[in-house]
C-alpha positions, -999 to +999 in steps of 0.1 A: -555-348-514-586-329-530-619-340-522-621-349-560-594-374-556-606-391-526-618-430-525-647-439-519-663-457-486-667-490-510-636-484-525-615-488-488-637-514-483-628-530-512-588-525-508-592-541-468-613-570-482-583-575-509-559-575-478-581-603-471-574-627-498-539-620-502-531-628-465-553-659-472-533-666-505-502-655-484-507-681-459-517-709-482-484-705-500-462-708-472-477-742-461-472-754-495-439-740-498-413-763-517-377-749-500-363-713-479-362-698-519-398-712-531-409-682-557-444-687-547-445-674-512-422-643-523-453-641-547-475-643-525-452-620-500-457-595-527-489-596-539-495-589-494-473-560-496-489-543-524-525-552-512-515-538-477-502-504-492-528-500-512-555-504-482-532-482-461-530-453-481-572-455-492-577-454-455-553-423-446-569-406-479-604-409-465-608-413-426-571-401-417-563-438-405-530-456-406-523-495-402-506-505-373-481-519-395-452-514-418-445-537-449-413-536-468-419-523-503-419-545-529-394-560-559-412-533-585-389-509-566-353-528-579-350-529-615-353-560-641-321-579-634-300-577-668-264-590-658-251-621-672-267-658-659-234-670-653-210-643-640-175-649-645-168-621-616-184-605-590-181-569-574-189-568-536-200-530-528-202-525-494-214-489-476-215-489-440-227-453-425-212-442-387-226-411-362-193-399-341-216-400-313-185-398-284-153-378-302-135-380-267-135-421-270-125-419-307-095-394-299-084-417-269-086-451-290-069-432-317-042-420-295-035-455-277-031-471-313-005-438-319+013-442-289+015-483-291+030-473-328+056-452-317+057-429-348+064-397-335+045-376-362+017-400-358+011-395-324+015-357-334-011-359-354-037-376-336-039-344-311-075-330-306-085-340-346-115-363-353-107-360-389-068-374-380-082-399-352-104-417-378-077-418-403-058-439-376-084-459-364-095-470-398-058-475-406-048-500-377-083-521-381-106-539-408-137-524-420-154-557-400-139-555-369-147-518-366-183-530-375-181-554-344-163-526-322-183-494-329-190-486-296-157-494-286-146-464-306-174-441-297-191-443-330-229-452-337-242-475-364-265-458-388-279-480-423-260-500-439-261-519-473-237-548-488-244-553-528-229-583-546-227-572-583-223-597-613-201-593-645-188-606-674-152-600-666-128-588-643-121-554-642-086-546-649-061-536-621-066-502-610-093-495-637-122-481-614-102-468-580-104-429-589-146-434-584-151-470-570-188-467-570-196-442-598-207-471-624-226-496-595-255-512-616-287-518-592-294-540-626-264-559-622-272-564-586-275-607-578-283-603-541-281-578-515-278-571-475-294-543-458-295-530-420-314-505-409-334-486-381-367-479-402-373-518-399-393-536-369-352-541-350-371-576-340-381-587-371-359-573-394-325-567-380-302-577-407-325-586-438-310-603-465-328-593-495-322-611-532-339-616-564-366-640-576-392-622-553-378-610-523-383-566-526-359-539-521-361-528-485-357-494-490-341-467-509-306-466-502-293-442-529-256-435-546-230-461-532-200-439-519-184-451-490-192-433-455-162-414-446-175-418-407 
């Protein structure tokens, strides 16, 4: 940043003493919070994160000084909800993202499910192919119960998002499989489920995220599923 565009002393001061009052406002709403969904602590959770970001970035800008702290980013980054107030269907968009962090594993859990099958061009085709092991393994099990087996299969989780989509109808049959998530709507989105490494792994392993206050915790980008 140019020396032009630098804050001033008073103005980092200002931004910490603002980090001030919202943790104060922060804390004063969750003692007089009304239920788990009460808007004014996600408010108040808010009005923190945005204080906090601010302060952080007019302290890097002038002294080269981080927080010791990470904040999620807040609800301005998911657009204005615009889908129907009472659905009459839902879309569940799931993307789950795997490393093939031991290919040796994968190829022998592949082969044991080929062998147990007894296909002859199966097992064939398992040979020394990732590409024709994961095909198999994805074939014999659940998306879940891979989920709850990674290692198992020598694959490593990486992010992973769940989207629940409302709509007015039900799509017809067939209607979106040639490009399943070409027309996902983050506008459309009534709650969502992230997992990922860039949070605190204590805090916020497995963050539910939803409207009405709670923000987006991060950018997770087009929805195409992983093909591991």
């Amino acid at each position: 940043m140019s020396d032009a565009a630098q804050p001033t002393a008073a103005e980092v001061r200002a931004a910490a003493e603002a980090v001030k009052v919202a943790l104060d406002r922060h804390l004063a709403a969750v003692e007089r919070r009304t239920g788990e969904d009460d808007p004014a602590v996600s408010e108040a959770f808010n009005a923190l994160a945005t204080a906090a970001e601010a302060y952080d970035e007019r302290l890097y800008d002038l002294y080269d000084e981080v927080t010791p702290f990470e904040i999620p980013g807040t609800d301005d980054s998911l657009p204005p909800y615009r889908g129907p107030e009472e659905p009459n269907a839902l879309s569940v968009l799931i993307r789950r993202d795997y490393a093939v962090a031991e290919p040796r594993r994968l190829l022998a859990q592949a082969q044991r499910i080929a062998d147990v099958d007894g296909d002859p061009e199966t097992v064939a085709v398992v040979g020394a192919s990732v590409h024709a092991a994961v095909g198999v393994l994805f074939g014999e099990y659940e998306p879940d119960e891979i989920a709850s087996r990674h290692k198992e299969f020598g694959l490593e989780e990486g992010d992973s998002t769940l989207w629940v989509s409302a709509a007015d109808d039900l799509p017809e049959p067939g209607e979106w499989l040639g490009a399943p998530f070409e027309q996902a709507d983050p506008q459309q989105v009534v709650c969502r489920f992230d997992v990922s490494s860039v949070f605190d792994e204590d805090e916020f392993d497995g963050v539910g995220v939803g409207r009405g206050g709670f923000g987006d915790l991060g950018d997770l980008g087009d929805l195409e599923e992983q093909d591991a």
